[in-house]
Structures are given as C-alpha cells and as structure tokens.
Backbone and ligand atoms as CSV (ligand in chain L), in Angstrom:
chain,resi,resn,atom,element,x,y,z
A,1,UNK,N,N,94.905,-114.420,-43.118
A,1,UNK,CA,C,94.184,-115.678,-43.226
A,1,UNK,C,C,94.428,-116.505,-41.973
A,2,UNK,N,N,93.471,-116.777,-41.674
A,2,UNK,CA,C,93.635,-117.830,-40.076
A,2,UNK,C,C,94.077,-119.064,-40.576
A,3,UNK,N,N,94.810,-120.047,-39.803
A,3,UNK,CA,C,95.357,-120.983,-40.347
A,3,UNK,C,C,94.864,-121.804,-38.902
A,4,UNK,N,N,94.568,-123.324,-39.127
A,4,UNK,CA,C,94.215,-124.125,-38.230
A,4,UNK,C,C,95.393,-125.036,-37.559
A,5,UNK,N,N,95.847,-125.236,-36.306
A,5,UNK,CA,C,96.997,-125.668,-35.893
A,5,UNK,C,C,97.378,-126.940,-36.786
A,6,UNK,N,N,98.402,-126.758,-36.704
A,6,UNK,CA,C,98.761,-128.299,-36.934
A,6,UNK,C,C,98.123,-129.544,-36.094
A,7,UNK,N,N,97.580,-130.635,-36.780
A,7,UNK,CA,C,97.180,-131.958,-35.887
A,7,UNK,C,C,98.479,-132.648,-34.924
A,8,UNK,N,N,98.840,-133.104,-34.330
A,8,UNK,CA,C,99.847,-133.972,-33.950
A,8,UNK,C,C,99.775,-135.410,-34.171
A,9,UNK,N,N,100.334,-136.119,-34.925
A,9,UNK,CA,C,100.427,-137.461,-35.095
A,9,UNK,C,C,101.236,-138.133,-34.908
A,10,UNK,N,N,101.056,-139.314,-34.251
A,10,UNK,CA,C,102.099,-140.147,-34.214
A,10,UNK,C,C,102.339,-140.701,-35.517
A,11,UNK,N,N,103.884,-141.272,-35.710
A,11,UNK,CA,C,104.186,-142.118,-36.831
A,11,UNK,C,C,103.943,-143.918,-36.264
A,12,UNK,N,N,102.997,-144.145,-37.286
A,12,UNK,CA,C,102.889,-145.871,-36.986
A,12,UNK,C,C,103.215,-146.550,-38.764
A,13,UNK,N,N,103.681,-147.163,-38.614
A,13,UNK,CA,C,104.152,-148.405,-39.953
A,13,UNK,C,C,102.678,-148.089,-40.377
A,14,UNK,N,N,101.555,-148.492,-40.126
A,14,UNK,CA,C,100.712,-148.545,-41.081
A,14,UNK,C,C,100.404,-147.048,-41.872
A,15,UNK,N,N,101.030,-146.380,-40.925
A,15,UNK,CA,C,100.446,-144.868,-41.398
A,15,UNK,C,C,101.370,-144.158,-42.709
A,16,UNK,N,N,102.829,-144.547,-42.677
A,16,UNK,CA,C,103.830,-144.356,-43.272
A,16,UNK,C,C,103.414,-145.656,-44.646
A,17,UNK,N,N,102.990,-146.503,-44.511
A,17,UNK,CA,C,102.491,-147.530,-45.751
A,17,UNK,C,C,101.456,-146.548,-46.388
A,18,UNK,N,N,100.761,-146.436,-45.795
A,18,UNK,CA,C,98.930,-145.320,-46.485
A,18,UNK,C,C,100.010,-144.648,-47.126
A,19,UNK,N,N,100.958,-143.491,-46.380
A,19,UNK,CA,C,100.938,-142.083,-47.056
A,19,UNK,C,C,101.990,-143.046,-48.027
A,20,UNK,N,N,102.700,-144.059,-48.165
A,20,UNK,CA,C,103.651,-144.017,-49.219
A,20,UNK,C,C,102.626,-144.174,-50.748
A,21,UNK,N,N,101.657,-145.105,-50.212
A,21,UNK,CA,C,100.721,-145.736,-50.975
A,21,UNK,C,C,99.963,-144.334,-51.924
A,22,UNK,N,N,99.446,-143.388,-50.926
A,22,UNK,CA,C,99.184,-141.769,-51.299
A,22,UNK,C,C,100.152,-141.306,-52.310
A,23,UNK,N,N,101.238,-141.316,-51.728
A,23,UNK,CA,C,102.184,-140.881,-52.854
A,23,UNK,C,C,102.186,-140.975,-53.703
A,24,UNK,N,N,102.827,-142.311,-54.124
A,24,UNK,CA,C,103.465,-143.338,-54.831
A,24,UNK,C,C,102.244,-143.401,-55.986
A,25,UNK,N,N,101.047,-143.827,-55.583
A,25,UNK,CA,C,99.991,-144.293,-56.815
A,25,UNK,C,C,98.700,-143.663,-56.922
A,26,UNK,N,N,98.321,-142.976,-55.949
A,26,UNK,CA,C,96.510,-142.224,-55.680
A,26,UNK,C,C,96.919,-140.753,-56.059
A,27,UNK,N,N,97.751,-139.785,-55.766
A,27,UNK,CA,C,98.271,-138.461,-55.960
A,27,UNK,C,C,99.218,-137.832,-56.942
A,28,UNK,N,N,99.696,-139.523,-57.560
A,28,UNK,CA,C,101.484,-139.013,-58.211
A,28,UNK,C,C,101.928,-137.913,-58.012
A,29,UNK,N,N,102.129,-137.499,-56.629
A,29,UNK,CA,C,103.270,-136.825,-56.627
A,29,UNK,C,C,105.018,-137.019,-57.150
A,30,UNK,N,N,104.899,-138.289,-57.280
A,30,UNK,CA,C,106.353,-138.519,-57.620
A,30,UNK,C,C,106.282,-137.806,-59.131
A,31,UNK,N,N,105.266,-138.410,-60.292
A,31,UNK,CA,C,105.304,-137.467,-61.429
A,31,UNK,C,C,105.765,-136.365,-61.699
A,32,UNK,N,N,106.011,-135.417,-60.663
A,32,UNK,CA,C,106.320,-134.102,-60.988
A,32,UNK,C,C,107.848,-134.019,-60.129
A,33,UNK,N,N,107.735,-134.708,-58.994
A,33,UNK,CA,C,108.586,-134.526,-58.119
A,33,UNK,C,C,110.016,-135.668,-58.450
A,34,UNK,N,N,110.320,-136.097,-59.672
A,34,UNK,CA,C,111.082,-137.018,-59.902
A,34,UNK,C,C,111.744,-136.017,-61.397
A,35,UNK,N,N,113.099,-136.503,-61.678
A,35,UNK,CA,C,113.426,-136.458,-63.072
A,35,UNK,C,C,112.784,-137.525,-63.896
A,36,UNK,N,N,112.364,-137.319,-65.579
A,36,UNK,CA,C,111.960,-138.337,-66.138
A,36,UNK,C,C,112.607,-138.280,-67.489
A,37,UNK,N,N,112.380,-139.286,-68.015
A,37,UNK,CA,C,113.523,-139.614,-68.984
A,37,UNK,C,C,112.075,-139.078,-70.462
A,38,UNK,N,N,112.492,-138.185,-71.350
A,38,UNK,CA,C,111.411,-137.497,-72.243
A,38,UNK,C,C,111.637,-138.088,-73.674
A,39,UNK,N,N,112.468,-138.926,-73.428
A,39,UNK,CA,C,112.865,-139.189,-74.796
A,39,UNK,C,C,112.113,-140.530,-74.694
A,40,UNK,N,N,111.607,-141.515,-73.852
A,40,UNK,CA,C,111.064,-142.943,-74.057
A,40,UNK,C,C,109.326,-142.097,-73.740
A,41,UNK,N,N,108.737,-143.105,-74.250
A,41,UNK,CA,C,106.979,-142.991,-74.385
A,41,UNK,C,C,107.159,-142.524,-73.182
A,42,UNK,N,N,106.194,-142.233,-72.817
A,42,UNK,CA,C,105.367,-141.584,-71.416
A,42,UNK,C,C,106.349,-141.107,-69.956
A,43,UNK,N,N,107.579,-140.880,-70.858
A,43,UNK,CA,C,108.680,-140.301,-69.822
A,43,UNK,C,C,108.222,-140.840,-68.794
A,44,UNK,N,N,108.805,-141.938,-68.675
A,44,UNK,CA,C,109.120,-142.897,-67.316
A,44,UNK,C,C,109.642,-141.981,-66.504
A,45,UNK,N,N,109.978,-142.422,-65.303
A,45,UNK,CA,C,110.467,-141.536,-64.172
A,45,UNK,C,C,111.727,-142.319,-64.004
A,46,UNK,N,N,113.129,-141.748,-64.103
A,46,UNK,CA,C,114.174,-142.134,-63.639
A,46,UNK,C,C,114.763,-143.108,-62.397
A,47,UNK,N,N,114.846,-144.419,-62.592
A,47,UNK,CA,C,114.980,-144.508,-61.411
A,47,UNK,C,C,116.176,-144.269,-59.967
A,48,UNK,N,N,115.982,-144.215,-59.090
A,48,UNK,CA,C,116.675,-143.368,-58.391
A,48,UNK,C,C,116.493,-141.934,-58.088
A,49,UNK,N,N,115.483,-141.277,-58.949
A,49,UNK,CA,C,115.237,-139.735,-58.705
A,49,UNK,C,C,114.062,-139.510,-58.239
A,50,UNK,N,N,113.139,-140.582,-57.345
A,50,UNK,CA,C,111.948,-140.424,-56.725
A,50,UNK,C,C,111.906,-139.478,-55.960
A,51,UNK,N,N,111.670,-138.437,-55.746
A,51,UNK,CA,C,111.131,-137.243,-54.880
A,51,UNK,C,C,112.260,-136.643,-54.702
A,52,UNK,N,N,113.123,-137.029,-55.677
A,52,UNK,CA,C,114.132,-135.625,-55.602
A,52,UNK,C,C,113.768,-134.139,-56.583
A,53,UNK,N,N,112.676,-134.010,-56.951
A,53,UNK,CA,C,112.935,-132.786,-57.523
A,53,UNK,C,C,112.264,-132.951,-58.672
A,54,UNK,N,N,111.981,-132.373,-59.603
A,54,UNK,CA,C,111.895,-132.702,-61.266
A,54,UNK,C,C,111.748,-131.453,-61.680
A,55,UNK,N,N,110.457,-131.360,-62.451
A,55,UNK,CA,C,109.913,-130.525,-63.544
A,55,UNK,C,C,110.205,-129.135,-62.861
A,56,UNK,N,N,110.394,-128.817,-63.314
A,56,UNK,CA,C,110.259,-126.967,-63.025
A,56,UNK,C,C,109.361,-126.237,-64.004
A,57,UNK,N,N,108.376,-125.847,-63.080
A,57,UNK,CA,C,107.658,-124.865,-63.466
A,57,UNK,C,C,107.346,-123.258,-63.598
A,58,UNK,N,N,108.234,-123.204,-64.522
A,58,UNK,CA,C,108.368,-121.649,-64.430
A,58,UNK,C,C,107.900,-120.590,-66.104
A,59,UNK,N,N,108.264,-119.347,-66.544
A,59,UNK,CA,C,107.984,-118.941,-67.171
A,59,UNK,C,C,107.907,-119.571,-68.517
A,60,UNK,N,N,108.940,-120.346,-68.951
A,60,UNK,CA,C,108.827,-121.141,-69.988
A,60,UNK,C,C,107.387,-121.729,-70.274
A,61,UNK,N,N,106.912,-122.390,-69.798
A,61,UNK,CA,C,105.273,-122.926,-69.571
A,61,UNK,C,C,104.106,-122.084,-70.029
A,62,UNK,N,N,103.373,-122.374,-70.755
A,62,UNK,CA,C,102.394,-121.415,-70.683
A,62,UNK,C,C,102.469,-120.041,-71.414
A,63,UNK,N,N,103.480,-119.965,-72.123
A,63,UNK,CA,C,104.077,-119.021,-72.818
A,63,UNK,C,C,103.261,-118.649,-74.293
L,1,LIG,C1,C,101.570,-131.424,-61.459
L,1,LIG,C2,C,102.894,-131.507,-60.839
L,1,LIG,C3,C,102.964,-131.741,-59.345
L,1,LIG,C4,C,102.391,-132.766,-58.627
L,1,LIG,C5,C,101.535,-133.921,-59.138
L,1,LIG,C6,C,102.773,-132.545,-57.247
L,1,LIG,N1,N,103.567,-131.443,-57.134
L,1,LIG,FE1,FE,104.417,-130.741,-55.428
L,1,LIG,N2,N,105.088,-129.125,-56.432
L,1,LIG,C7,C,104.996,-128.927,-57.784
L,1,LIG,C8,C,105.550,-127.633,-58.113
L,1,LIG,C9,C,105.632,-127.023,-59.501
L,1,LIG,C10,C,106.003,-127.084,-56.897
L,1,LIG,C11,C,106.649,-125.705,-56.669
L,1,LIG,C12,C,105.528,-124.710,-56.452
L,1,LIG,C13,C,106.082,-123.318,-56.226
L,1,LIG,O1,O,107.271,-123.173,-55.923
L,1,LIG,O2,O,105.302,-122.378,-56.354
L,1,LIG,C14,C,105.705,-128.042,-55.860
L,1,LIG,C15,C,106.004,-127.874,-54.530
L,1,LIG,C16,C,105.849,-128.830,-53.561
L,1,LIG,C17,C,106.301,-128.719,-52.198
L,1,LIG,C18,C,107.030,-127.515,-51.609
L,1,LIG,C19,C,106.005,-126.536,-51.102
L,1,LIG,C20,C,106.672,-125.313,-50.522
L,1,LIG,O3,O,105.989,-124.598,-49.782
L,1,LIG,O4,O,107.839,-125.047,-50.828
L,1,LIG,C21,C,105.962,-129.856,-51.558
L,1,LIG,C22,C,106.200,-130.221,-50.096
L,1,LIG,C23,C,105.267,-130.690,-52.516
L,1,LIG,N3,N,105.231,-130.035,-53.733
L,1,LIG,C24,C,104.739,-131.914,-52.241
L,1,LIG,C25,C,103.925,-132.614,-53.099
L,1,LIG,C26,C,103.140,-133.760,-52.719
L,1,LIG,C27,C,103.127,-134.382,-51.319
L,1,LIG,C28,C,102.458,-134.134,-53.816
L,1,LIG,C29,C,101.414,-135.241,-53.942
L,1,LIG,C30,C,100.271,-135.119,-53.024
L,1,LIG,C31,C,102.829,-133.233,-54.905
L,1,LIG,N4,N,103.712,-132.338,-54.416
L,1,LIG,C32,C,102.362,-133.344,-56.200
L,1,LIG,C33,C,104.438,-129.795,-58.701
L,1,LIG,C34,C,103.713,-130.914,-58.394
C-alpha cells in the first residue's frame, strides 16, 4: 500500500487549542482512551486518567 509522506507542521498555540478542542469534545477520543468509573451513570471518565489508556478491546467483546 503506498502511503503519502507525512505533512510537516509547525506547532502554533492556536493549532494545539483546535487539536485539544478535536480531542477533548468533536472525536472523544478521551472516551475510550481514559479509565472510567462503570459503576456511576454514564461512566464518567476518571479524573486524572485523560489519555492514559482505558478500555481494552479484545476477545472478551463481541463474544
Ligand atoms: C471507540 C473507542 C476509541 C475511540 C473513540 C478512540 N480510540 Fe484510539 N484506540 C482505540 C483502541 C481499541 C485502540 C487499539 C487498537 C489496536 O490495538 O488494534 C486505539 C489505538 C489508538 C492509538 C494507537 C495506534 C497504534 O498504532 O498503536 C492511537 C494513537 C489512538 N488510538 C488515538 C486516538 C485518537 C487521536 C482518537 C480520537 C480522534 C481516538 N484514538 C479515539 C479505541 C478508541
């Protein structure tokens, strides 16, 4: 599979605001990528465990 180079970008404050903004609320990546607490409604996300890690998706799933 051909793969297209990487772009080069600079880092600017506004650009690092967008992608947190991306993150954080348009993509939830943190949702998956956080521990969350399963026992309160809508398993909040732990705080302190933002993009450390979470759910694991593995054979268990889908079973
Ligand atoms: C629905 C849950 C979910 C969401 C939402 C999610 N991820 Fe993931 N992410 C995963 C899982 C599961 C893996 C591990 C996939 C694997 O190992 O095959 C992963 C892997 C990754 C990896 C590692 C890829 C690698 O090659 O090792 C990165 C980086 C990543 N995610 C970033 C993000 C970003 C950035 C977002 C938001 C745009 C995001 N994730 C949203 C579940 C999620």
């Amino acid at each position: 599979m051909e793969r297209m180079a990487p772009e080069a970008l600079t880092s600017t404050p506004a650009r690092r605001a967008r992608g947190a903004y991306l993150v954080e609320h348009v993509t939830v990546c943190l949702d998956c990528h956080s521990q969350r607490d399963w026992d309160l409604y809508s398993a909040p996300i732990i705080a302190g465990t933002e993009g450390q890690g979470g759910e694991t998706f593995d054979d268990r799933h889908g079973v």
